[in-house]
C-alpha positions as CSV (number, residue, x, y, z in Angstrom):
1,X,-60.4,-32.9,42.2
2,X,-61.7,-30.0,44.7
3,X,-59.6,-26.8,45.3
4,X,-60.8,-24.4,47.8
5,X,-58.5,-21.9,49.2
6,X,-58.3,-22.2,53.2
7,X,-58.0,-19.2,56.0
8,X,-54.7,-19.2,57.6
9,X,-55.5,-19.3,61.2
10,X,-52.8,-18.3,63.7
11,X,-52.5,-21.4,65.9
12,X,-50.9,-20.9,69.9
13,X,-47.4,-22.4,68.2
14,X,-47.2,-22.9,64.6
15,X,-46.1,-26.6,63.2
16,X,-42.5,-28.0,62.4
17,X,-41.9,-29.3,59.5
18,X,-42.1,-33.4,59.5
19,X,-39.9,-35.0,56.5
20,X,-39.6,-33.9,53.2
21,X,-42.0,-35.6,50.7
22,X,-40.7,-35.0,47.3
23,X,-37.9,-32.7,45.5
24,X,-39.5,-31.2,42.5
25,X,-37.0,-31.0,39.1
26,X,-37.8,-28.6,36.7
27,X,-36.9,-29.4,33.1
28,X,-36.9,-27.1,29.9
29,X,-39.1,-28.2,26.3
30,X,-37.7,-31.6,24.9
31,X,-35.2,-32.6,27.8
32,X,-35.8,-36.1,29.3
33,X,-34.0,-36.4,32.8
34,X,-37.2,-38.0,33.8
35,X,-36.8,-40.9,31.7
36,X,-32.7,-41.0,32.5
37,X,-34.4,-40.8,36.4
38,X,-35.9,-43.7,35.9
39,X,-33.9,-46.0,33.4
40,X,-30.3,-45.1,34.8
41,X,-31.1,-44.6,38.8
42,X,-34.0,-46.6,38.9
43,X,-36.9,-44.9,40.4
44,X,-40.2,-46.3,40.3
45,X,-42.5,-44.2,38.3
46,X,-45.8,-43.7,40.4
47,X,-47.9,-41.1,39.1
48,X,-48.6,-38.3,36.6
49,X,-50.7,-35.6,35.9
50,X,-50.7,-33.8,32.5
51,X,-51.5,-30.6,30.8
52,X,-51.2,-29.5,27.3
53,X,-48.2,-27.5,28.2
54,X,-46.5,-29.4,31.4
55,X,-46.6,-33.3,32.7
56,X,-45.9,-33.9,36.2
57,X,-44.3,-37.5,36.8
58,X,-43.9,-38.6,40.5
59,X,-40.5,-40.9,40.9
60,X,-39.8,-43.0,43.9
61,X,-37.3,-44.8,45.3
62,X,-38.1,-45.9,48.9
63,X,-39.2,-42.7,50.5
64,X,-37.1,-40.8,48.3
65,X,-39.6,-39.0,45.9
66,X,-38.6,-36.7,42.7
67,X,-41.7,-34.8,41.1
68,X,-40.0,-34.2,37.6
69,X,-42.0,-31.2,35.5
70,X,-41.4,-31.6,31.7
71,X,-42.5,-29.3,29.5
72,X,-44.6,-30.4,26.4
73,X,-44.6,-27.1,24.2
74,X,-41.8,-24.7,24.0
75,X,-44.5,-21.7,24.9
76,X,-44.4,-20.6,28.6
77,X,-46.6,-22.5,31.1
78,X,-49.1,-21.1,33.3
79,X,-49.6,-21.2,37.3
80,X,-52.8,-23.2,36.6
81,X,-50.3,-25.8,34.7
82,X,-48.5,-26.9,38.2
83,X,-49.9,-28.6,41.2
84,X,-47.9,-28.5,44.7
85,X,-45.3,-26.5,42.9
86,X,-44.7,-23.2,41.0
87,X,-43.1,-22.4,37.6
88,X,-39.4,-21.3,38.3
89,X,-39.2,-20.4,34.2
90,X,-35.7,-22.3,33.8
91,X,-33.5,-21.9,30.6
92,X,-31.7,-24.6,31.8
93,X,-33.0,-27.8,33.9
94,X,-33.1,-26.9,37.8
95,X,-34.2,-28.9,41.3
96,X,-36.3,-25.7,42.4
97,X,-38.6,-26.9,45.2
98,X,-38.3,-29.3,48.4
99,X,-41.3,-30.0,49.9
100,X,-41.8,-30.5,53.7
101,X,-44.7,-32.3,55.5
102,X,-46.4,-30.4,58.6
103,X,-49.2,-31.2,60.3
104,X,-50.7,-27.7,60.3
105,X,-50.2,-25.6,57.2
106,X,-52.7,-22.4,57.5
107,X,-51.0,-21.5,61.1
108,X,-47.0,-22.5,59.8
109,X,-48.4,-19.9,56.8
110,X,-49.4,-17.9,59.1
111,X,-46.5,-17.4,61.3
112,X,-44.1,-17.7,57.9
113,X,-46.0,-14.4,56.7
114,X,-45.0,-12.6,60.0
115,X,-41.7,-13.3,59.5
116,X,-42.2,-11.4,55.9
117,X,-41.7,-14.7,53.8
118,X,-43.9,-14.8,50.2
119,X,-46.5,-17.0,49.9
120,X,-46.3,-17.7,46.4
121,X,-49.5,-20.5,46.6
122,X,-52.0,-19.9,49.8
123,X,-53.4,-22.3,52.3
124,X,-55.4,-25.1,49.3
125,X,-57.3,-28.0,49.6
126,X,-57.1,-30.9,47.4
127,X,-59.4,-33.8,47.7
128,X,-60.3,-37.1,45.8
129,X,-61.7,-40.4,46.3
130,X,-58.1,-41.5,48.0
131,X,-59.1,-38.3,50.3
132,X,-57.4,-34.8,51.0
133,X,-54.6,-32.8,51.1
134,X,-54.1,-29.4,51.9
135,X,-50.7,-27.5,50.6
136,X,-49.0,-24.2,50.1
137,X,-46.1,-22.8,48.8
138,X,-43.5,-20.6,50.4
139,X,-40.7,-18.9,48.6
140,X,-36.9,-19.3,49.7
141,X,-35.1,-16.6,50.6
142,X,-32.2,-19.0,48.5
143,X,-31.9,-18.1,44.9
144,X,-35.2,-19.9,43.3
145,X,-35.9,-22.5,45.6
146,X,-39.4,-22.6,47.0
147,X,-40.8,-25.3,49.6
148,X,-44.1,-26.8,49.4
149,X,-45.7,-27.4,53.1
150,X,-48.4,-30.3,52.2
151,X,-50.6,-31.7,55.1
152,X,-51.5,-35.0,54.1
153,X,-52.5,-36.6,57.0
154,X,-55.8,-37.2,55.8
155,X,-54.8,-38.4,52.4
156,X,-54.5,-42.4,51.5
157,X,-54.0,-42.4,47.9
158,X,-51.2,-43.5,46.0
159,X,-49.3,-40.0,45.7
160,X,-51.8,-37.0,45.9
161,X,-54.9,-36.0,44.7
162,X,-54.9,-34.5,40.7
163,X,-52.3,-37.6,40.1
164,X,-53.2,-40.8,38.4
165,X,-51.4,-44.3,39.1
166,X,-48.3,-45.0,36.4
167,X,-49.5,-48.5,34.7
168,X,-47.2,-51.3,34.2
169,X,-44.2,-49.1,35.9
170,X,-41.7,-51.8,36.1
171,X,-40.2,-52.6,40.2
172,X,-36.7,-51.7,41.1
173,X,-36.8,-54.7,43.4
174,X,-33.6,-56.8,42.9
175,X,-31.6,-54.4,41.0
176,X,-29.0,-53.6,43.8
177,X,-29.8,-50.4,44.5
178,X,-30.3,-49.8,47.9
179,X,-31.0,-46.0,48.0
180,X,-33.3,-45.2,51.1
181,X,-34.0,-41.8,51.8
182,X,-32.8,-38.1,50.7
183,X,-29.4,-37.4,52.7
184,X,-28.9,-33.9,52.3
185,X,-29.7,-31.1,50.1
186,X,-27.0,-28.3,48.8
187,X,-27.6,-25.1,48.3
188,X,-25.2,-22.7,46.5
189,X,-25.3,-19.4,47.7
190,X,-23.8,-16.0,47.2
191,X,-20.6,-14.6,48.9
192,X,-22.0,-13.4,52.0
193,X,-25.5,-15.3,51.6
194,X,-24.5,-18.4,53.4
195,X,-25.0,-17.3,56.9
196,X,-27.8,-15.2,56.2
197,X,-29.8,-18.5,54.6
198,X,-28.7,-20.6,57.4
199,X,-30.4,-17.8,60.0
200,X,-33.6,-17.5,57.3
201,X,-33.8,-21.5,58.1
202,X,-33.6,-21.8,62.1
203,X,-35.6,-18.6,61.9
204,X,-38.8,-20.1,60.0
205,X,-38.4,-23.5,59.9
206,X,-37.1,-24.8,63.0
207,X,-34.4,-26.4,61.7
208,X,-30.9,-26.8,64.3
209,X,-27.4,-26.4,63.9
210,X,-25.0,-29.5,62.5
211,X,-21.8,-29.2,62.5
212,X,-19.9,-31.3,59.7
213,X,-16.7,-31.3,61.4
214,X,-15.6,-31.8,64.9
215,X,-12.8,-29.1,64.4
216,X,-15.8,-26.6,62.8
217,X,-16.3,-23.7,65.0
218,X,-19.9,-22.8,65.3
219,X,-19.1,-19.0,64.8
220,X,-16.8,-20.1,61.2
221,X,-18.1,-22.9,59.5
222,X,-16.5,-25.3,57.9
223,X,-13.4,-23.8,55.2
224,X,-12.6,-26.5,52.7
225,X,-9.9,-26.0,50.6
226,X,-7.0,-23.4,50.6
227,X,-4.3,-21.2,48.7
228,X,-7.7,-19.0,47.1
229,X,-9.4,-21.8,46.3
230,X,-11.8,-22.2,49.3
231,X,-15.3,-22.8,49.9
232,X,-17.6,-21.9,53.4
233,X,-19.5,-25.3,54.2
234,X,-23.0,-24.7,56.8
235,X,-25.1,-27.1,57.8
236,X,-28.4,-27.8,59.5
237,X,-30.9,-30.5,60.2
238,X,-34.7,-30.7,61.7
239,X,-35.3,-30.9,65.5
240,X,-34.0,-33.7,67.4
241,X,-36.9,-36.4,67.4
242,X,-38.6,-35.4,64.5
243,X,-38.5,-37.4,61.3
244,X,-36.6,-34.6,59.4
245,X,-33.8,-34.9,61.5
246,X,-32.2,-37.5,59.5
247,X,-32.5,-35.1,56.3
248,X,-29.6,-31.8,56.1
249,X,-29.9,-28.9,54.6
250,X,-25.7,-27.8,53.6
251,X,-24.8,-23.9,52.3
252,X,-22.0,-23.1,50.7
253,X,-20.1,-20.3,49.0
254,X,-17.1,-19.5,47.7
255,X,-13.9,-18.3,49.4
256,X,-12.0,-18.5,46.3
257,X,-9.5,-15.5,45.8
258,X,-7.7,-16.1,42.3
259,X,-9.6,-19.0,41.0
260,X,-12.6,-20.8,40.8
261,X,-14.5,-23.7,41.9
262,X,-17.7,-25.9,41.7
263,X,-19.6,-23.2,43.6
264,X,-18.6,-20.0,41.4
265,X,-19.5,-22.8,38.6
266,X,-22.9,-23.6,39.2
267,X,-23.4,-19.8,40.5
268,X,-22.5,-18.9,36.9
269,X,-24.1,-21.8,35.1
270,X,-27.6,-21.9,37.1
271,X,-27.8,-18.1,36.7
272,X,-28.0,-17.4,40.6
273,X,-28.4,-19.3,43.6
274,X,-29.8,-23.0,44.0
275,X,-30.1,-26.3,44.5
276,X,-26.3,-27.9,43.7
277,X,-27.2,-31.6,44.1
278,X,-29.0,-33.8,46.9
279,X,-27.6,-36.2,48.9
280,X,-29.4,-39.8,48.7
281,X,-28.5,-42.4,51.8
282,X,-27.8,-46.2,50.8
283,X,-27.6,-49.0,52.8
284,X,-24.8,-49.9,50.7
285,X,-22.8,-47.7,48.6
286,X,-20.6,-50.5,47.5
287,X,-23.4,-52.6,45.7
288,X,-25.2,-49.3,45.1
289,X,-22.3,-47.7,43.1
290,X,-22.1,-51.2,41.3
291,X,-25.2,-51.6,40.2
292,X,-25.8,-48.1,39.0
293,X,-22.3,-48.0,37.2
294,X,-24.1,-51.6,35.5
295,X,-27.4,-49.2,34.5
296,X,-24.9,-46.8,33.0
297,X,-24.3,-43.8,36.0
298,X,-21.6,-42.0,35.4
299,X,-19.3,-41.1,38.7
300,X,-16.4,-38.2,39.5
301,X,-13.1,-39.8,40.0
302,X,-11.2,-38.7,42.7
303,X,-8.0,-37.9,42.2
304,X,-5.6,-41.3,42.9
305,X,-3.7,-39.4,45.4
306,X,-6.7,-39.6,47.6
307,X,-5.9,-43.2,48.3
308,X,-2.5,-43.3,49.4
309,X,-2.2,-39.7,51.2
310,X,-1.5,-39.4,54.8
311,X,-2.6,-42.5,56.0
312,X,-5.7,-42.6,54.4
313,X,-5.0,-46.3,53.3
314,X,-5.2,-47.5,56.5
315,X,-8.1,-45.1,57.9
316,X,-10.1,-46.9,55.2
317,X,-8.6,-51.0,56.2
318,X,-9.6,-49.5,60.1
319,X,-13.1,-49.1,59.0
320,X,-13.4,-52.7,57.8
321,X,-13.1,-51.3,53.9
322,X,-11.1,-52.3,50.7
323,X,-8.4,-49.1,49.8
324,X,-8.4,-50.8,46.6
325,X,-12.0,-51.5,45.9
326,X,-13.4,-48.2,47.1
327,X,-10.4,-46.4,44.4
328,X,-12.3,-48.5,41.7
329,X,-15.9,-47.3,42.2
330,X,-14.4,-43.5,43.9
331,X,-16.5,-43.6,46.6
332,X,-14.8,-41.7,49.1
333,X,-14.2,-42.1,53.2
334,X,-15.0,-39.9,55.9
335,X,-14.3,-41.0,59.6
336,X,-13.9,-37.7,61.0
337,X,-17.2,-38.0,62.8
338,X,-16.9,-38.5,66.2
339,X,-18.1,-42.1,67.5
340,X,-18.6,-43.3,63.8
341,X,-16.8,-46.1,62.0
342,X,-16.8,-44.7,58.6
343,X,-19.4,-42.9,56.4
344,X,-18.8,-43.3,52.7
345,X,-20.3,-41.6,49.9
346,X,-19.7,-40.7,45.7
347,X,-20.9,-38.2,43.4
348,X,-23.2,-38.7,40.7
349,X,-22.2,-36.3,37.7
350,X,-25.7,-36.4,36.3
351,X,-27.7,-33.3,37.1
352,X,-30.6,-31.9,35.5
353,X,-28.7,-28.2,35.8
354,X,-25.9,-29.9,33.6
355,X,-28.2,-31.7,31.6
């Protein structure tokens, strides 16, 4: 393993971002998510990398990756303890970093530093016999979240260099989970910080405007919810053509007057702004939701009323589904984009924040 710390060149244009390569989970002294990670949602342990204070455990699922960071002594871990990632010092368990692929690393630094961001890890290179990598790592201007930008063009190992292979990981083939890729991520924000994230996005990443509803106004958002109860729902996604289009980055934050709700929740739970949960795509949620119910998942439960409101029995039968079935496993419908037959999706209650 060779670091050596890399100029930051200013390039004519600086890089996009490609996909996103791994979301890292930060876990407190004695808590085992990664192990739940694996045996309940079955992801494929890869590769780790230890310290006597932190072990790094790389989890995949397709091209969904989780780096889970578990702490081995209750004493505080140093910088030098953490590879493609930073110490976020959690009291409670928290999804802190996403990290994005680019093809040119010391000029996107460059151009993220004259925008005033933090570089919290400069320009590095990595190497070993699988080849090299180089990374750095930016901080958000969300709460705790920070974002890796790794290079790894050049790279042909299993995961990346200062990570050995998992042995005798068992496969997740046949299990009937058919998770894919990471969906979305959401990010909880402050009153008043979700617009001012979204800007911080399009501004230094590149990343475009999606709006979740056809009635959303651009200029608005999305308002779910009503009588003070509310929440603001913004949404964006990577340039069209690029393989991070297909991944979304939602903010939210509360509109609630006289109440609360899951975002004034997590705010006061997580201690600030974060990472809420991340969306993973399926192939089939039906099966999916099965099979993962089978390993032990547990699932929220919409409300029966969901069902049998305002047509929303037949809205499901029109897009070739079971009213009854989908009530069973709670995976809810959503046909309110335009051209599209029916996108489903459910909510995991397992989080390492509520962990």
């Amino acid at each position: 393993l060779t670091p050596c710390i890399l100029p930051t060149a200013c390039p004519a244009m600086a890089a996009l971002l490609s996909r996103p390569c791994f979301i890292s989970l930060h876990l407190p002294y004695r808590q085992g998510w990664g192990q739940h990670l694996a045996n309940t949602f079955r992801f494929q342990p890869v590769a780790v990398r230890e310290t006597p204070r932190v072990r790094q455990l790389a989890l995949r699922r397709e091209s969904a990756i989780f780096l889970v960071n578990e702490r081995l002594a209750p004493a505080s871990a140093s910088s030098h303890d953490y590879l493609y990632d930073v110490d976020p010092q959690p009291t409670l368990g928290t999804a802190s970093n996403v990290c994005f692929e680019v093809d040119d690393v010391p000029g996107l630094c460059k151009r993220l530093q004259s925008q005033g961001c933090s570089l919290l890890v400069p320009p590095t290179e990595l190497s070993d016999e699988g080849g090299s990598v180089t990374y750095s790592v930016v901080s958000s201007v969300v709460g705790n979240i920070s974002h890796t930008l790794l290079d790894r063009s050049s790279y042909r190992g299993l995961f990346l260099p200062g990570f050995q292979p998992v042995q005798g990981a068992p496969l997740g083939t046949g299990d009937g989970i058919r998770i894919t890729h990471f969906d979305h991520i959401t990010y909880v924000c402050p009153r008043g910080g979700a617009r001012a994230a979204l800007d911080w996005y399009q501004r230094c990443f590149g990343f475009h405007r999606f709006l979740l509803n056809p009635q959303e106004r651009p200029a608005e958002g999305y308002v779910m919810g009503g009588q003070g109860v509310g929440m603001l729902l913004l949404a964006l996604q990577g340039a069209q053509g690029t393989p991070a289009h297909g991944c979304k980055l939602v903010f939210a934050e509360s509109l609630s007057q006289n109440g609360t709700n899951q975002v004034d929740t997590f705010l006061e739970q997580h201690g600030g702004a974060g990472i809420q949960h991340v969306g993973l795509c399926t192939t089939d949620i039906v099966s999916t939701t099965r099979a993962l119910q089978q390993q032990g998942a547990r699932f929220f439960t919409p409300p029966p009323t969901y069902y049998s409101q305002g047509g929303k029995a037949e809205e499901i039968r029109d897009a070739g589904q079971d009213p009854h079935m989908l009530a069973e496993l709670g995976i809810l419908l959503d046909t309110t984009v335009p051209g599209n037959k029916g996108q489903l999706g459910t909510d995991a209650t397992e989080s390492p924040s509520r962990e």
